[in-house]
Every structure is written in C-alpha cells, then in structure tokens.
C-alpha positions as CSV (number, residue, x, y, z in Angstrom):
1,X,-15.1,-7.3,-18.1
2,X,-13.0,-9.7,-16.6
3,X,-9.6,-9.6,-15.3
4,X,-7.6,-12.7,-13.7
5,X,-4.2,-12.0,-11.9
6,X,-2.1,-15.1,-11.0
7,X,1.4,-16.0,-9.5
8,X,3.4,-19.1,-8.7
9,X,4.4,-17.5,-5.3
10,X,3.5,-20.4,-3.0
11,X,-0.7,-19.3,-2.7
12,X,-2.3,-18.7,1.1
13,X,-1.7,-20.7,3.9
14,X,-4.9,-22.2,4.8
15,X,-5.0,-20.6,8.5
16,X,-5.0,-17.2,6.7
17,X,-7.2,-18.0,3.9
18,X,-10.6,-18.2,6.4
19,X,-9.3,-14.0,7.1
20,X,-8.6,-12.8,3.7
21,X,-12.3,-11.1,3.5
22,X,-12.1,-9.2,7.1
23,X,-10.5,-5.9,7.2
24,X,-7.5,-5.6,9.1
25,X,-6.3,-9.6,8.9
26,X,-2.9,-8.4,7.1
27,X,-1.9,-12.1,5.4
28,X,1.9,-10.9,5.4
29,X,4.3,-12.8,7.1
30,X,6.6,-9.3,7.9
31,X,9.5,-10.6,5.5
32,X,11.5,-8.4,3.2
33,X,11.5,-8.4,-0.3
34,X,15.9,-8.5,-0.6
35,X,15.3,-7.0,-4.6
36,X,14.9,-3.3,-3.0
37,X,18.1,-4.0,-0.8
38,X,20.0,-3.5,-4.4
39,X,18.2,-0.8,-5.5
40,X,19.7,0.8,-1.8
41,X,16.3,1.7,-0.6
42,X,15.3,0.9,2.5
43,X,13.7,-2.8,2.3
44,X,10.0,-2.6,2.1
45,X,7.9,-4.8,4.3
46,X,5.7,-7.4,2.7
47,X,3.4,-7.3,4.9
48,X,0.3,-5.4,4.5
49,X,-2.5,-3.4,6.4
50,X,-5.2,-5.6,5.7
51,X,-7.6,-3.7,3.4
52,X,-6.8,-4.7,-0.1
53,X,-8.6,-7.6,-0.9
54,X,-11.7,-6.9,1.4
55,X,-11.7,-3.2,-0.6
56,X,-11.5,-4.2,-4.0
57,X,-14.4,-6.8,-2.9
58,X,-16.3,-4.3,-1.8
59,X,-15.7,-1.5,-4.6
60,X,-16.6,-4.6,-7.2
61,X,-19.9,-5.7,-6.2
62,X,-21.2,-2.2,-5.4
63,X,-20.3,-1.8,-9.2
64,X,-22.3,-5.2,-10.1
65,X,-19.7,-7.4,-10.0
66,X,-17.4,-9.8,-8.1
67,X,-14.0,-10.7,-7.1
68,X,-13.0,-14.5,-6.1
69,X,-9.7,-15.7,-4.9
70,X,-8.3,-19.5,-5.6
71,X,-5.3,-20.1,-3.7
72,X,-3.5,-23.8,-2.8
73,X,-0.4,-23.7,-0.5
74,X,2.7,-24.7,-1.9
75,X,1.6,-23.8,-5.5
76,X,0.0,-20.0,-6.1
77,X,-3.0,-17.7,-6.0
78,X,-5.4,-16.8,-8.9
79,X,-7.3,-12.9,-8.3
80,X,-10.4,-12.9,-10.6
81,X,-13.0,-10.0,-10.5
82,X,-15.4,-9.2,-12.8
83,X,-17.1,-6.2,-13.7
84,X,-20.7,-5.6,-15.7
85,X,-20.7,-4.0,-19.1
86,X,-21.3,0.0,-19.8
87,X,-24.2,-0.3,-21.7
C-alpha cells in the first residue's frame, strides 16, 4: 500500500526541516487559520505539539513500512508512507 499526500502550501522552511523527525519540534509558526473566524469558532492554532510526523514514522516501520517527507520552501510538501501487503 501506498499513500502520497501533497499541498501547494509553501513546503518546510529548511531550519525546521532538520527537526521534523524529533518529538516535540512543533514546525507551526502559531498563526491562525482566519476560515474558522467565519464559521464563529474560536480560531484554531496552527501550530502543533510535535508528535505527528515522528508518530506516524514510528507506527509505519513497526508495521514494515516507511514514511518520507519531500518539501522545498516556497513551493509545497509531499507525505508518502508505505505499508507491506496482508498476505
């Protein structure tokens, strides 16, 4: 199985891109997303706790397979994990 995720959202800065792997290195810059301000919910944080993409690493090679980020400033970020076969 394989499953890539991409986005045009302007990728990783390259200072944050040598932290992405180590728990608790949150790569949010604290900004608001302004679409929940016309929902009228409180605006949500962007930034995160650190533990996504060092979890999902983790959960996909104990399961025999892998997960890569490619990222370039200024243009987007490709996710890609893959994940053995049930036999």
């Amino acid at each position: 199985l394989e499953v890539v995720i991409s986005d045009r959202a302007g990728g990783i800065d390259a200072r944050t891109q040598k932290h992405i792997w180590s728990f608790f290195q949150a790569s949010g810059r604290g900004e608001t997303d302004q679409r929940w301000d016309q929902c009228k919910v409180p605006s949500l944080s962007l930034a995160g706790y650190g533990l996504g993409l060092p979890l999902a690493r983790v959960y996909c090679r104990y399961f025999g397979g892998d997960l890569e980020v490619l990222t370039k400033e200024g243009t987007g970020t490709t996710v890609r994990f893959t994940l053995p076969s049930l036999p």
